[in-house]
C-alpha atoms as one frame of an Amber mdcrd trajectory, in Angstrom:
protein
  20.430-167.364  22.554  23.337-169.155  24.319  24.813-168.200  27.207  28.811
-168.203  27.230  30.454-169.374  30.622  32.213-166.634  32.624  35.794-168.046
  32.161  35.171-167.943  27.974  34.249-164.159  28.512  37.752-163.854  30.086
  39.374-164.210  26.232  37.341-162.246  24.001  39.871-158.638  25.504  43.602
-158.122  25.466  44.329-159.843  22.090  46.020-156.968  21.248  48.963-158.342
  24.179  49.418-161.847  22.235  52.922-160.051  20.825  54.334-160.427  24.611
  53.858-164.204  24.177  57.501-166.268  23.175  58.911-169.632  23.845  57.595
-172.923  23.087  56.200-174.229  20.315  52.247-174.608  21.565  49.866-173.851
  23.804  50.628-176.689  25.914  54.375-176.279  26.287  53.624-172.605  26.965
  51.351-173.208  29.826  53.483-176.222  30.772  56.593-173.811  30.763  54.265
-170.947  32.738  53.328-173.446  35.495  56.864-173.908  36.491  57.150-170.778
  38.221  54.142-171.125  40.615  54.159-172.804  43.806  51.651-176.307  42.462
  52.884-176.753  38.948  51.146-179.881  38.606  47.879-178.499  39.817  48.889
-175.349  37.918  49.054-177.144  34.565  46.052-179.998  34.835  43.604-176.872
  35.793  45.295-175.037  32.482  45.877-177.426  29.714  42.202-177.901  28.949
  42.192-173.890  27.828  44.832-174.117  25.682  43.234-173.522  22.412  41.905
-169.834  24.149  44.844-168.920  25.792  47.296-170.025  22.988  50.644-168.432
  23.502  49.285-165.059  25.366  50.267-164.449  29.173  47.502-161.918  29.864
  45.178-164.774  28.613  46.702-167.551  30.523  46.638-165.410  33.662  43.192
-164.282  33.120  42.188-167.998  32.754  43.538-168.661  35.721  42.168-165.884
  38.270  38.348-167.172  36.384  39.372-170.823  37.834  40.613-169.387  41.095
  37.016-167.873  41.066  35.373-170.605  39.698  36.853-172.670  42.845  36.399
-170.274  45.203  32.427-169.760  44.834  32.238-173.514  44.913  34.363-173.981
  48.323  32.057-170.830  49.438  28.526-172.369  48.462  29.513-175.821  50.334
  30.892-173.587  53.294  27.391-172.026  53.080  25.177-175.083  52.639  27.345
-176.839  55.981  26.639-173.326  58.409  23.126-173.356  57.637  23.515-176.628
  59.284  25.884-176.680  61.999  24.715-177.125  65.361  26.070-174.829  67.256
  24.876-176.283  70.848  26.949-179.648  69.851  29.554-178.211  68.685  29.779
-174.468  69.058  33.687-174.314  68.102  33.582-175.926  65.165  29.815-174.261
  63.696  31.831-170.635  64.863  34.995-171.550  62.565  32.433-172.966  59.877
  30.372-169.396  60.217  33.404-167.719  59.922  35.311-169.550  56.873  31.669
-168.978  54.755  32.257-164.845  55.590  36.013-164.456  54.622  35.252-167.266
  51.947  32.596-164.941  50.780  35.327-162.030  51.149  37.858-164.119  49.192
  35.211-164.357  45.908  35.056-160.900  45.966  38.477-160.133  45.933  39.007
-162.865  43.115  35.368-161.214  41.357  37.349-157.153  40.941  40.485-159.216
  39.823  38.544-160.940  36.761  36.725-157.737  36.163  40.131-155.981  36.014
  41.541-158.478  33.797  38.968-157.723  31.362  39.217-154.528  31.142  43.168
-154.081  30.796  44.112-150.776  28.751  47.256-149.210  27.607  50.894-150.578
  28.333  53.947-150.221  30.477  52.925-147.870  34.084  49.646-147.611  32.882
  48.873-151.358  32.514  50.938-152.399  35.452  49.074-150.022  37.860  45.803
-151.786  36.551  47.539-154.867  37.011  48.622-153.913  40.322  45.202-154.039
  41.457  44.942-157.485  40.915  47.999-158.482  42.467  46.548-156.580  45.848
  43.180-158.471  45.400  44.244-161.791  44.970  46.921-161.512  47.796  43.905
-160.965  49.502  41.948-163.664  48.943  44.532-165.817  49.617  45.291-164.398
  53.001  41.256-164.164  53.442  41.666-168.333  52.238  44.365-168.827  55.099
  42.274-167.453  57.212  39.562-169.790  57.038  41.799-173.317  57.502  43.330
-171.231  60.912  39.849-170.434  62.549  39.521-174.324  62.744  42.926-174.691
  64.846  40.724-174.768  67.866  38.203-177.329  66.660  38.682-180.985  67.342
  39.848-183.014  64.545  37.147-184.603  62.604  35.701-185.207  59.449  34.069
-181.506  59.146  37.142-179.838  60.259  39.483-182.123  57.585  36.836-181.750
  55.046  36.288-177.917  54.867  40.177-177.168  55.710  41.225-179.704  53.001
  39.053-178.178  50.435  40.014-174.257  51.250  43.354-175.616  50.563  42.680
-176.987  47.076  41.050-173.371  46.281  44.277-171.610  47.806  46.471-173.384
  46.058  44.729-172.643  42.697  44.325-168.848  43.834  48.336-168.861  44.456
  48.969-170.072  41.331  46.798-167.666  39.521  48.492-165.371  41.714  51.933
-166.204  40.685  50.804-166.335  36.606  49.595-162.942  36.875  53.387-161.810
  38.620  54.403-163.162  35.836  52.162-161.660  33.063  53.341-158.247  34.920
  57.217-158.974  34.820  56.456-159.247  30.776  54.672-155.800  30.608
């Protein structure tokens, strides 16, 4: 029996919102076209394009694709976070294995916020106030996993530069950025509804 990923489970609801899809001509021009509006359209469009065959010309399905990436990215960034506490030393540096403590816990918080968003997504019902309070939901969540994301880069404002503090700050960035941009596709699924 095979096993389908999470972010393929993400397609198989909603088809029945593919009629709020218009504009270009294919898949890629629509996500192309989508990624405009967010804050890292390049980064918004290289982490979409490979999905284009699933999401086709649906917003629901290009936003859900996105909060599973978010997700996807955000239990990475946690699991590193997790694998560097377990060995900081705090007596060397008790600043920086603090921050490092800390970014794993609201890291942690952050995949759970993203996890009730994809879980929402795939269970979307209904239309009009009925689908935008659902979808209101996720907008809350993944606002706060990106604030939760923030917080993690400004715990290490105290630390001394160096390469653990550039390499765990630089890589919650890459994670926030792809949560903001799922943030801002789903906005924009919910301006359609």
């Amino acid at each position: 029996m095979r096993i389908l990923p999470p972010i393929f489970l993400l397609f198989t609801a909603l088809s029945s919102y593919t009629s709020l899809a218009a504009g270009p001509a294919n898949a890629t021009d629509f996500i192309r076209t989508n990624c405009q509006t967010t804050l890292y359209p390049q980064l918004c469009y290289h982490s979409l394009a490979g999905y284009a065959n699933a999401v086709q010309q649906d917003p629901a399905r290009l936003a859900r694709v996105a909060v599973g990436i978010s997700l996807s990215r955000a239990k990475s960034a946690t699991l590193y976070v997790a694998n560097l506490s377990r060995q900081a030393d705090y007596a060397a540096d008790p600043r920086g294995a603090s921050a490092l403590h800390d970014c794993f816990t609201v890291l942690g918080d952050a995949v759970d916020q993203i996890r009730g968003s994809v879980k929402q997504m795939r269970r979307l019902t209904g239309a009009g106030e009925e689908l935008r309070f659902q979808l209101s939901n996720v907008q809350t969540w993944m606002s706060a996993a990106l604030t939760n994301e923030d917080t993690c880069v400004d715990g290490f404002e105290d630390v001394e530069d160096g390469a653990l503090k550039s390499d765990v700050c630089d890589r919650t960035l890459k994670v926030k950025e792809v949560t903001s941009n799922a943030l801002a596709l789903v906005n924009s699924f919910v301006a359609k509804v």
